[in-house]
C-alpha positions in Angstrom: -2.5 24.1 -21.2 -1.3 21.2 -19.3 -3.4 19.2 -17.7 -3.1 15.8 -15.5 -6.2 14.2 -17.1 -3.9 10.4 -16.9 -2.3 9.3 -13.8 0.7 6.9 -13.8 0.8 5.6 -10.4 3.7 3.9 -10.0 4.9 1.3 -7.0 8.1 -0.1 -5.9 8.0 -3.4 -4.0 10.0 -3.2 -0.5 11.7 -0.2 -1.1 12.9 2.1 1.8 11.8 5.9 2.1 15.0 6.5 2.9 17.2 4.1 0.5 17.0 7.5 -2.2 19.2 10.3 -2.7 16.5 12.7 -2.5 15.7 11.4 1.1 18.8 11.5 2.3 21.3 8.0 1.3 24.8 9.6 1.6 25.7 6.8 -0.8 23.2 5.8 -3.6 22.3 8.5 -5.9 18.4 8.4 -7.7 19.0 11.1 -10.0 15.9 10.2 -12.0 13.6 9.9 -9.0 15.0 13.1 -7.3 14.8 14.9 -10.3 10.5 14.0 -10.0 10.8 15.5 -6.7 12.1 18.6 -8.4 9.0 19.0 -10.6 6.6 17.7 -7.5 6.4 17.6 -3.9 7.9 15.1 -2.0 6.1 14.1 1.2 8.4 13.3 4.2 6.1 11.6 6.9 3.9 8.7 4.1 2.5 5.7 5.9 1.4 2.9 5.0 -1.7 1.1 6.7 0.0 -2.9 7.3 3.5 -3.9 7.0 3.4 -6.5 4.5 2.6 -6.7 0.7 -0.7 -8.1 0.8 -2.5 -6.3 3.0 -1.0 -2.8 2.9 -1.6 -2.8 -1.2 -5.2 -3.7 -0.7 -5.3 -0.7 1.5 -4.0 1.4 -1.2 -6.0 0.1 -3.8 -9.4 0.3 -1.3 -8.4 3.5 0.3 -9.5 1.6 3.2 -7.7 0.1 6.6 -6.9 -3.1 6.6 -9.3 -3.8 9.1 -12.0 -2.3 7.1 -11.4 -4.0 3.8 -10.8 -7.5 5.7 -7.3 -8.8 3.7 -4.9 -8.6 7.0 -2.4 -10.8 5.6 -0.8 -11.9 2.6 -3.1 -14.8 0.8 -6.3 -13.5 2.5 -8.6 -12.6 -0.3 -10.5 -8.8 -0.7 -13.8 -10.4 0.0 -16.4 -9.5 -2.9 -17.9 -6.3 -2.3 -15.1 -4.3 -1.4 -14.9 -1.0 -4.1 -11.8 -0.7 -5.5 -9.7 2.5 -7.3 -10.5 0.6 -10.1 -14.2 1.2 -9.5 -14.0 4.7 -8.4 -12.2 6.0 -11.2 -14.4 4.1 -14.1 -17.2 5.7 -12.4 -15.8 9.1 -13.0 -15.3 8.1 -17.0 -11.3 7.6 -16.1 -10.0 3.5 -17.1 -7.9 1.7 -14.4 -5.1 -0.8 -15.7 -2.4 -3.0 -14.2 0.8 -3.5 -15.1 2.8 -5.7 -12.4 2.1 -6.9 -8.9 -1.2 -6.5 -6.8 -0.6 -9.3 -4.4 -3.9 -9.7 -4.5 -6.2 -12.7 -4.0 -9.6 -13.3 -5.1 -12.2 -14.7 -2.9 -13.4 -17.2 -5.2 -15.8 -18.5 -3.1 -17.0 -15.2 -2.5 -17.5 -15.2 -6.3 -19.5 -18.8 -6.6 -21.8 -17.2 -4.0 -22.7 -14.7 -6.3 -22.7 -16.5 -9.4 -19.6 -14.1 -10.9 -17.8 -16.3 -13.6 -13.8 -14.7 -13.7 -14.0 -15.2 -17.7 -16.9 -12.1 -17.5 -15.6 -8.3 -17.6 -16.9 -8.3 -13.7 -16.3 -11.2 -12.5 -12.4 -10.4 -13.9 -12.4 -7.0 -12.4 -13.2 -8.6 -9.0 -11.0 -10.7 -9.1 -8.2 -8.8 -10.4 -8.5 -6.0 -7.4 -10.3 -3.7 -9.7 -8.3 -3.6 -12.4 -8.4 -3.8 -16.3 -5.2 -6.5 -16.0 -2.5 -5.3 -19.4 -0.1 -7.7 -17.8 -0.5 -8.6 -14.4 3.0 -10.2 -12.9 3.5 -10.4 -9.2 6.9 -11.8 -9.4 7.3 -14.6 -7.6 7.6 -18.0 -8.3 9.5 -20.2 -5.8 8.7 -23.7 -5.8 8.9 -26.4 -3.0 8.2 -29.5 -2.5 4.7 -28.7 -2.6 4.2 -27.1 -5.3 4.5 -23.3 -6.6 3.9 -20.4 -4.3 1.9 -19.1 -7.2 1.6 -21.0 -10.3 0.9 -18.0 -12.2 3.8 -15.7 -11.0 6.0 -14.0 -13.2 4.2 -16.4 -16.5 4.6 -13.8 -19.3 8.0 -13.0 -18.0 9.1 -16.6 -18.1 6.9 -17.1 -21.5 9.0 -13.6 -22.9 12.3 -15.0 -21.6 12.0 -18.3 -22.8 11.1 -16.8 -26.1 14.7 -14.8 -26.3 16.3 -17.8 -25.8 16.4 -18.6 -21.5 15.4 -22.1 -21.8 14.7 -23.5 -18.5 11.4 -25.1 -16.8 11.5 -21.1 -14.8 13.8 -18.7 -16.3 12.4 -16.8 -13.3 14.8 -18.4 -10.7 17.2 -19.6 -13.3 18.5 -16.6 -14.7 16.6 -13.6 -13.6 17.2 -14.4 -9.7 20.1 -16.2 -9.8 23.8 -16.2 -10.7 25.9 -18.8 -12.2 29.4 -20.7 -11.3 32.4 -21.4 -13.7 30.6 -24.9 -14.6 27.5 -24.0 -15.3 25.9 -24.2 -12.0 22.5 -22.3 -11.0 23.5 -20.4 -8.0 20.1 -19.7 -6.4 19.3 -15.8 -5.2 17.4 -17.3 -2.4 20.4 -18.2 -0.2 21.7 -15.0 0.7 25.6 -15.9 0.3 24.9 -15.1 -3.3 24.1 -11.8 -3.1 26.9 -10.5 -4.3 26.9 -12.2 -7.6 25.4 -11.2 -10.7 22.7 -11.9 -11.9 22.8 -14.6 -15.0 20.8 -12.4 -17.4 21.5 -9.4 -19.5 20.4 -6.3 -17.8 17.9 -5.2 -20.6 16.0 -8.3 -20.2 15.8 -8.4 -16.3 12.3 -7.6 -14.1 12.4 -4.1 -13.9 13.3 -2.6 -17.6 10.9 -5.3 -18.8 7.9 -4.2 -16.6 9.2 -0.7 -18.0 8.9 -1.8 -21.4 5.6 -3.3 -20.7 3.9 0.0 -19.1 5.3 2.4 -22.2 3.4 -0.2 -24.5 0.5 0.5 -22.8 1.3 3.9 -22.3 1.3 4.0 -26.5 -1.8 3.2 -26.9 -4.2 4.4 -24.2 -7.0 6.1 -24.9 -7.2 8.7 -22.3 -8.4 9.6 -19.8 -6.7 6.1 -18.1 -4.8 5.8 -14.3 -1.7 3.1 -14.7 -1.0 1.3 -12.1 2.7 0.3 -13.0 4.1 -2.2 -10.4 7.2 -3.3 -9.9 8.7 -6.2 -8.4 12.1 -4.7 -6.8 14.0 -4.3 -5.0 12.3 -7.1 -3.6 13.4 -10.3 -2.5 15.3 -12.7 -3.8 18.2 -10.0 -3.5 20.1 -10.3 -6.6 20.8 -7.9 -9.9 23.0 -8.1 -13.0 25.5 -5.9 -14.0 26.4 -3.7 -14.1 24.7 -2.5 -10.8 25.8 -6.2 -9.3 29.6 -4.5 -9.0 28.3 -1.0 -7.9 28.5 -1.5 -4.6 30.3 -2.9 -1.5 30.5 -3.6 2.3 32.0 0.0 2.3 28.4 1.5 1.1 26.5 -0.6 3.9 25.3 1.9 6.2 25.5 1.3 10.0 23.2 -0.8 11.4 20.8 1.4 13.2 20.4 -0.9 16.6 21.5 -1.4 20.4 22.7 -4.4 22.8 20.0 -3.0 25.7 17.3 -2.4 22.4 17.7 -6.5 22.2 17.6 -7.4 26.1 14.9 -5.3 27.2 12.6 -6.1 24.3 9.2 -6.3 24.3 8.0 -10.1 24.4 5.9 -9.2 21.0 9.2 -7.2 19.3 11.4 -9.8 20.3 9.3 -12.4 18.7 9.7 -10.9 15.5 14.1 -10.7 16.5 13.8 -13.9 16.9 12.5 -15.2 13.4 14.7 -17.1 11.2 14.6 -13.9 9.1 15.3 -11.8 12.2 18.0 -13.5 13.1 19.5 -13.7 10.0 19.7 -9.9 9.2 21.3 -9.5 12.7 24.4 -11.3 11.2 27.1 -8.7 10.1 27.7 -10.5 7.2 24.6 -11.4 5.7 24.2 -7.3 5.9 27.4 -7.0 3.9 26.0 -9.3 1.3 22.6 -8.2 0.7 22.6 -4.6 1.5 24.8 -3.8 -2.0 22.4 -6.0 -3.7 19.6 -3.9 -2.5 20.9 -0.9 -3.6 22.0 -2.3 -7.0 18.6 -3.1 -7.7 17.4 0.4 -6.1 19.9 2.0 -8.6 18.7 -0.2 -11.5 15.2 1.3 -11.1 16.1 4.8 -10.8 17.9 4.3 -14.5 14.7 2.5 -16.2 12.4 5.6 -14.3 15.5 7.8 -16.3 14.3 5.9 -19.5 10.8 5.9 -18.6 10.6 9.9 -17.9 12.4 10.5 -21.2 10.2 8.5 -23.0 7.1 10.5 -21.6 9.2 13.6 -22.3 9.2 12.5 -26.6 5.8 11.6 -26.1 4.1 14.2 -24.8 2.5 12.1 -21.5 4.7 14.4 -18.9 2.2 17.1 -20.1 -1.1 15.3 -19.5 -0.3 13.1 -16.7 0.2 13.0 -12.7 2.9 11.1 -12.1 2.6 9.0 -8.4 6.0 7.3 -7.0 5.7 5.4 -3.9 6.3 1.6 -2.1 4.4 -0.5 -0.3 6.2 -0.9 2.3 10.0 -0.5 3.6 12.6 -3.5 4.7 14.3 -3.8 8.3 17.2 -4.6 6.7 19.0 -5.7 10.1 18.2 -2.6 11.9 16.0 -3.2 15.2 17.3 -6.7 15.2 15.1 -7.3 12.0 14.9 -8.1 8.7 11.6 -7.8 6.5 9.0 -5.3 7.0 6.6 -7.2 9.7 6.9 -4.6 12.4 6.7 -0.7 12.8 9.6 0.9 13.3 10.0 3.7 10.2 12.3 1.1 8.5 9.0 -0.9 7.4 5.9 1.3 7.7 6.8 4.7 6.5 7.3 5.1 2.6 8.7 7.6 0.0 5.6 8.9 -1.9 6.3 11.5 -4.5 3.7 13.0 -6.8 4.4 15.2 -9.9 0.9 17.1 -10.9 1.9 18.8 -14.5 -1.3 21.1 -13.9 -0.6 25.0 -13.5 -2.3 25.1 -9.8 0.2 22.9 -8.8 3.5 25.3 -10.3 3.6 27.3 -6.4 4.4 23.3 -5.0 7.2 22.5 -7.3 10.2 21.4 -5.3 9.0 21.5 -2.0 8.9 19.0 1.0 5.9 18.1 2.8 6.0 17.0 6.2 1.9 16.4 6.8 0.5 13.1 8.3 0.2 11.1 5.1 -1.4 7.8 4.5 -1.6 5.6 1.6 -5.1 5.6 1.6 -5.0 9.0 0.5 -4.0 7.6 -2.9 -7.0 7.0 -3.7 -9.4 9.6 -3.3 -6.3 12.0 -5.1 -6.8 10.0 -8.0 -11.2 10.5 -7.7 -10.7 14.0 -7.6 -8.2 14.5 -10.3 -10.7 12.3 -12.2 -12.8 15.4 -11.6 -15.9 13.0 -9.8 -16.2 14.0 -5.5 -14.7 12.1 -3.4 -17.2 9.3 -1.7 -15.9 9.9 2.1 -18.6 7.1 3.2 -16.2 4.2 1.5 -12.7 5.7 1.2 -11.4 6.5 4.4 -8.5 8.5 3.2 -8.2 12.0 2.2 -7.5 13.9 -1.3 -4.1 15.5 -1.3 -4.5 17.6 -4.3 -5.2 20.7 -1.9 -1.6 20.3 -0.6 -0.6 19.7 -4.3 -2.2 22.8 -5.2 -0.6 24.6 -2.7 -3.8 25.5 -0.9 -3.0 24.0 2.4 0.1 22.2 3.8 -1.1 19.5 6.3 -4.3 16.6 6.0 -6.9 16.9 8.5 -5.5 13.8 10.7 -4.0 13.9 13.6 -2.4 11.0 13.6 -1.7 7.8 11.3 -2.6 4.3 11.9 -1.1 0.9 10.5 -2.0 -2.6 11.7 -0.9 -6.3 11.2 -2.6 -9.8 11.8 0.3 -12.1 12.0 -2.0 -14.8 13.7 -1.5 -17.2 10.1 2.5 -15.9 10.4 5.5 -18.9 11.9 5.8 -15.8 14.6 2.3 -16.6 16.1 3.4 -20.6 16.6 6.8 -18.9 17.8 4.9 -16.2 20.5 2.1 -19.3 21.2 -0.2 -16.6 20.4 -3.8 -17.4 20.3 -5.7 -16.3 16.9 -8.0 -13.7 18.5 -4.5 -12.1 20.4 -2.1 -11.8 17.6 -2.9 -8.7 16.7 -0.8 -5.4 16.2 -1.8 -1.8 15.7 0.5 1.8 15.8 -0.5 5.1 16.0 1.7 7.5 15.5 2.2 11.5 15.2 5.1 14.0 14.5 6.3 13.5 18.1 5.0 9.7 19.6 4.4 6.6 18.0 2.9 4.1 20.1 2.7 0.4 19.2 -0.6 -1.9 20.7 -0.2 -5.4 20.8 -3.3 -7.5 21.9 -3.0 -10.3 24.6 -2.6 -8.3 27.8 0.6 -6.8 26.6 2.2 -3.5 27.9 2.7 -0.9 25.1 6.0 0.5 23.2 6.0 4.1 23.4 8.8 5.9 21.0 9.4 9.8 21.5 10.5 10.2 17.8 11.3 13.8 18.1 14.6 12.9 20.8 14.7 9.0 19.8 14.4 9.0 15.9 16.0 6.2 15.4 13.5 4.1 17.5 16.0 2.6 19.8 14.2 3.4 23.4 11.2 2.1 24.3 9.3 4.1 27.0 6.5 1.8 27.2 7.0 1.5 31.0 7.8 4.5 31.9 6.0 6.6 34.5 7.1 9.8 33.3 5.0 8.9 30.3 1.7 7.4 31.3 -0.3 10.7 30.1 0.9 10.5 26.4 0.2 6.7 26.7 -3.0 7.5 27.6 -3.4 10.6 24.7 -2.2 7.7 22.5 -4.6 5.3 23.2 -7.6 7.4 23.2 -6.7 8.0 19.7 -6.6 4.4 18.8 -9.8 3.9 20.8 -11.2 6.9 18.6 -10.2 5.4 15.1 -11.6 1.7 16.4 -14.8 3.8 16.9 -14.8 4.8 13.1 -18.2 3.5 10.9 -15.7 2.1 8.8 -18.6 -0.9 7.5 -21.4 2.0 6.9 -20.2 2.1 2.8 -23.5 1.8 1.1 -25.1 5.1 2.5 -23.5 9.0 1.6 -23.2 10.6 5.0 -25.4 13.5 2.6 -28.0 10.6 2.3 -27.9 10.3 6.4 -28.4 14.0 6.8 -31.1 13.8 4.2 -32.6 10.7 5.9 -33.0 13.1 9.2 -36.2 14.7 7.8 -37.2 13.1 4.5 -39.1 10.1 5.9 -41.6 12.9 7.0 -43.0 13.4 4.2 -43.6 9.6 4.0 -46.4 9.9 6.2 -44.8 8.3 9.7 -46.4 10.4 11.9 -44.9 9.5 15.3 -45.4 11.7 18.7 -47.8 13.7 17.9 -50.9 14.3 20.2 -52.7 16.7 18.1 -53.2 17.1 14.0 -52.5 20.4 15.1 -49.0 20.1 16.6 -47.3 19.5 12.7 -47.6 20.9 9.5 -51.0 20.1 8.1 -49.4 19.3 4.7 -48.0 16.4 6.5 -51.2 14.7 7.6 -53.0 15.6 4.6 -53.4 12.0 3.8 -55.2 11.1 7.1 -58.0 14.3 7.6 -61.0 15.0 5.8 -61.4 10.9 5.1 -64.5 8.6 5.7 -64.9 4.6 6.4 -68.1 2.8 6.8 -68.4 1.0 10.4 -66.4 -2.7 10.1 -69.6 -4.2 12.0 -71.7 -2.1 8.9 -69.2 -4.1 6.5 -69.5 -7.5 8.6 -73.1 -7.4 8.8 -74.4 -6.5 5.3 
């Protein structure tokens, strides 16, 4: 009988819930990925917990909020300590393995506190977000004048490339991420004029059928039970691709911008912030839009092919059988709309994500093909993965939910009522930009199926969305008086979820029930006027007992 007893848990990089055929693009067609959704369910309303790699993958790997696990920003470590899916699931006799991107960084000095050398099993675990690394490649590797973003981004890749023949100092930028004139010249996929152009690589030997490559060696020879956490790059910046998905598409495929004249006047101070960013204002040209977009769905297109190969491959070898299947991103892209580009703020453009999950168990056959429209986080990834490991779910550290009863088909909505995602841009150019003080530049939305409201620290006024009659997130009713009692409703709820005992990890809440009455039995006796009042078993220790006088003792 089928069985999910492995779990491929696979992540896109930047990719937007609704950049898929299967949610909805009228122009680029997923096949591959719709055809998961076919054998799964396919959630509608996924959030993520911070709009930006760093933080909102240690979120998914914690199950905790960004708040909670203490990495707000890209380059701030996961502080020692912090559990991991990785611990979880080797707890419950399942293996945890990387292939691709984390984002992570260790807290090394976290790590000389407690004597954990990186060249030990632990000490490489923590530092590695948990995980037993297979290849660990996070992709980028732009250099400056001051050195390398990261020094060890994409080094197998470039080692593999150079190997087959890519000889450059970083084969990376070279080849993989850029194109090439009629003499020769590197035409560098940072500057987004060069969009448009292909790639200088052959397709097969790109990022994403590599890192496919890579997780169906792994995939070979597993010993199960293992979770795969297969992570790709793309569609990710620099946006560039090879053919053939370089000539797939055109200005004629770029979907209208979704934003307004009066959306940019009457911004918010803290929205208009972010406009104003040289990324901002670079998506808010029409023809930067016209160059990337096609790009961006080349590469989108490129991945739903190798998840084509990679299904089929599963297929031959049995692993669609024994093995849940997770699809998701960590974040989305603005993409122009709102003004924007990147993911730093929370419209639905950057903060809510496609998630689907294929479960080949029987229990889940009454889900097949079917939507999902429940309040979904992406901390919920990680206590699905605990119980399909078959261990219970520690509630006291992960502060998501299992979604296998939704799976299963024994419910259809989580027990929230209502998502939260955050951001600390106080390190970001946009805090110099606002003059932001470190303490104020801080952001937080809650949202649920009806109002998503958006809190910005430093005395700001709110931005309210109604996204039932504004779904495209053009009107912001922050300020109006008709709405002060959802504004209200809104902020209780955030108030309620700061309120959380988010640090309490290292006690069960069964412990703290236990704890109520146990220490009774301990012999505290407090309150009690008469050895007759309580239980005599419980003072057993101090009746019937006899001491000489202390002036007896003294004196003899």
């Amino acid at each position: 009988m089928a069985r999910a007893k492995n779990i491929l848990f696979i992540m896109f990089d930047q990719l937007r819930w609704d950049y898929l055929s299967c949610y909805g693009h009228p122009h680029l067609e997923t096949p591959h990925i719709d055809a998961l959704a076919e054998k799964g369910v396919r959630f509608t309303r996924a959030y993520i917990q911070s709009p930006i790699c760093g933080s909102s993958r240690m979120s998914t790997y914690t199950g905790r909020y960004a708040s909670s696990h203490g990495a707000t920003n890209n380059g701030i470590p996961l502080k020692v300590g912090e559990e991991t899916m990785g611990d979880h699931l080797r707890r419950a006799g399942m293996g945890c393995y990387l292939v691709g991107k984390t984002h992570m960084r260790a807290d090394v000095e976290g790590m000389k506190r407690l004597g954990l050398a990186p060249d030990t099993i632990i000490g490489a675990r923590v530092s590695e977000c948990g995980f037993d690394v297979y290849e660990r490649d996070d992709g980028m590797l732009p250099e400056g004048p001051d050195g390398s973003y990261d020094p060890d981004g994409a080094k197998t890749y470039n080692e593999w490339l150079r190997a087959k023949g890519y000889e450059s100092d970083n084969p990376w930028h070279d080849f993989a991420n850029s194109g090439l004139d009629e003499d020769g010249n590197v035409l560098s996929g940072w500057f987004l004029k060069h969009s448009p152009m292909a790639a200088n690589i052959d397709e097969e030997d790109s990022e994403t059928p590599y890192l496919t490559g890579r997780g169906m060696e792994f995939m070979a020879g597993a010993q199960a039970p293992w979770c795969c956490h297969l992570s790709y790059i793309k569609p990710h910046w620099p946006y560039i691709v090879p053919e053939p998905y370089a000539g797939m598409y055109g200005p004629e495929h770029v979907l209208p911008v979704n934003r307004s004249e009066a959306e940019r006047q009457g911004a918010h101070p803290v929205m208009k912030g972010f406009m104003d960013t040289k990324v901002g204002q670079a998506f808010s040209r029409d023809e930067v839009r016209e160059a990337v977009i096609p790009a961006y769905m080349g590469l989108i297109k490129q991945a739903d092919d190798q998840m084509g190969r990679l299904f089929a491959w599963m297929e031959e070898t049995g692993r669609m059988q024994d093995t849940m299947i997770v699809l998701t991103s960590d974040h989305g892209d603005f993409l122009g709309d709102h003004w924007m580009g990147e993911k730093t703020f929370f419209h639905d453009a950057s903060t809510r994500i496609p998630l689907i999950v294929y479960d080949p168990s029987p229990e889940a056959d009454a889900t097949r093909g079917t939507v999902c429209d429940a309040l979904v986080e992406s901390i919920d990834l990680a206590p699905t993965f605990v119980d399909v490991a078959g261990a219970k779910v520690p509630d006291h550290v992960l502060e998501g939910e299992s979604l296998m009863p939704i799976l299963h088909g024994e419910t259809q909505e989580t027990r929230r009522q209502y998502v939260v995602c955050e951001y600390d841009y106080s390190g970001a150019p946009v805090a110099a930009l606002l003059n932001a003080d470190i303490d104020d530049a801080q952001l937080f939305m809650v949202a649920d199926k009806r109002w998503k409201l958006i809190h910005a620290e430093g005395g700001h006024r709110p931005i309210l969305f109604d996204l039932a009659n504004d779904p495209d997130e053009l009107s912001d009713l922050g300020e109006s008086p008709d709405h002060a009692e959802v504004i209200e409703t809104m902020y209780a709820r955030l108030f309620e979820w700061a309120r959380r005992p988010a640090q309490r990890t290292t006690v069960s809440r069964e412990t703290l029930i236990e704890m109520r009455t146990k220490s009774r039995g301990k012999g505290i006796v407090l309150g009690v006027y008469d050895e007759g009042e309580i239980s005599g078993e419980l003072t057993v220790k101090y009746r019937g007992r006899t001491a000489r006088p202390w002036q007896e003792i003294k004196g003899g």
